[in-house]
C-alpha positions as a printed Julia matrix, in Angstrom:
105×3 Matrix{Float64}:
 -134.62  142.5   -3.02
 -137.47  141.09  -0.96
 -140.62  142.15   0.75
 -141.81  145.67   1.26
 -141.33  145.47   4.52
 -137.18  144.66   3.96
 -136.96  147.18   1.48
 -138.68  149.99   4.1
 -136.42  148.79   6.95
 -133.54  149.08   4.84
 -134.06  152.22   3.53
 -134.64  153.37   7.38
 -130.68  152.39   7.98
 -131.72  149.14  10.03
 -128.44  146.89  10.13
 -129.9   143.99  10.03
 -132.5   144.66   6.84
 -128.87  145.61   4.58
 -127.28  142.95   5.85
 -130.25  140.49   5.07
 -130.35  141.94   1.27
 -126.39  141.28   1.34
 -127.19  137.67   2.15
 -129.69  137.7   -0.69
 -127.78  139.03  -3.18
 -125.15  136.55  -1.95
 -127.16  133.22  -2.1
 -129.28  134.56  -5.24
 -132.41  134.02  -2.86
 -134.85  136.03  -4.62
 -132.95  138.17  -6.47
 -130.02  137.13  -9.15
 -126.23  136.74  -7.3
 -124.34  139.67  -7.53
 -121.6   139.81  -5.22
 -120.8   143.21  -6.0
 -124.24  144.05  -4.56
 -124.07  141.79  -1.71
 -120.73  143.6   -0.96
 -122.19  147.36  -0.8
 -125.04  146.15   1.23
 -123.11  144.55   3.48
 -120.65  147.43   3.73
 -123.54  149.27   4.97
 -124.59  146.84   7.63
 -121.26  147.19   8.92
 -120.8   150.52   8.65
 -123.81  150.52  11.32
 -121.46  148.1   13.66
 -123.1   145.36  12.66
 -120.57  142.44  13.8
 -121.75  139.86  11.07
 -121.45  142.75   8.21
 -118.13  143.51   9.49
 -116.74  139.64   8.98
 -118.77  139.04   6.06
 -117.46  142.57   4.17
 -113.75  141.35   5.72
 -114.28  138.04   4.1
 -114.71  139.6    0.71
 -111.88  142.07   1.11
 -109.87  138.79   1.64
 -110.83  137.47  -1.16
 -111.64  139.61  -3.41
 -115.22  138.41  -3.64
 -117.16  141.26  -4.92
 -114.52  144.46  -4.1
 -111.15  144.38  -5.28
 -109.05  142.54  -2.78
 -107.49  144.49   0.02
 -106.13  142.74   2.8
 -105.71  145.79   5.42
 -109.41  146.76   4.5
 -110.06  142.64   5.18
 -108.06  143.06   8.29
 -109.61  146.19  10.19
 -113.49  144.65   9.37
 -112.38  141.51  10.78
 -111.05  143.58  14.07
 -114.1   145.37  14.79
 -116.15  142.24  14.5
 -113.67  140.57  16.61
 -114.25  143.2   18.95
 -117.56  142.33  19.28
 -116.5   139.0   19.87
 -117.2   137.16  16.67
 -115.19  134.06  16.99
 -114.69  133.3   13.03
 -113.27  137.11  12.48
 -111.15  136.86  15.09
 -109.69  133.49  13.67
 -109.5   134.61  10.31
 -107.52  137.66  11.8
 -105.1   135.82  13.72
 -104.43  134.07  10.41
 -103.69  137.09   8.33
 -101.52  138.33  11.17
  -99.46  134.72  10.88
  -99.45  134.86   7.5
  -98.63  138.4    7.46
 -100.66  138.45   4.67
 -100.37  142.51   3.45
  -96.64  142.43   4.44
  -97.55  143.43   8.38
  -96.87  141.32  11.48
């Protein structure tokens, strides 16, 4: 899913190279969608601490988008990526907390 040059950084455990092919498996840039893909590469990426992983991989545990929906999974990506101070994961966390979404306040 892209250039060599992805593909090697990637394969090298650079954060930002799996989160890139998430994105392209995502948006079917280059490659044909597949949001299960986009889902393990962007579990990767956030593995790594990546902070835009972490909400993206929290979105689809929200959702369901790719994975099979698990709000507490959704929930502790979107608090290390609030940690980091990403603004939309720590708004969609302060929603699931209101709506107590997986039965926790």
């Amino acid at each position: 899913a892209g250039p060599a040059a992805l593909r090697d950084a990637a394969a090298g455990g650079d954060a930002k190279a799996l989160f890139e092919i998430g994105s392209r498996y995502a948006e079917s840039r280059g490659v044909k969608q597949d949001m299960a893909a986009a889902a393990k590469w962007y579990e990767k990426s956030a593995e790594l601490g990546f902070a835009p992983a972490e909400y993206r991989i929290g979105n689809f545990y929200e959702k369901g988008t790719g994975v099979t929906r698990d709000v507490k999974k959704a929930k502790t990506w979107y608090q290390l990526a609030a940690e980091q101070g990403n603004a939309s994961a720590m708004h969609n966390l302060a929603v699931l907390f209101a709506m107590a979404a997986d039965g926790v306040t």
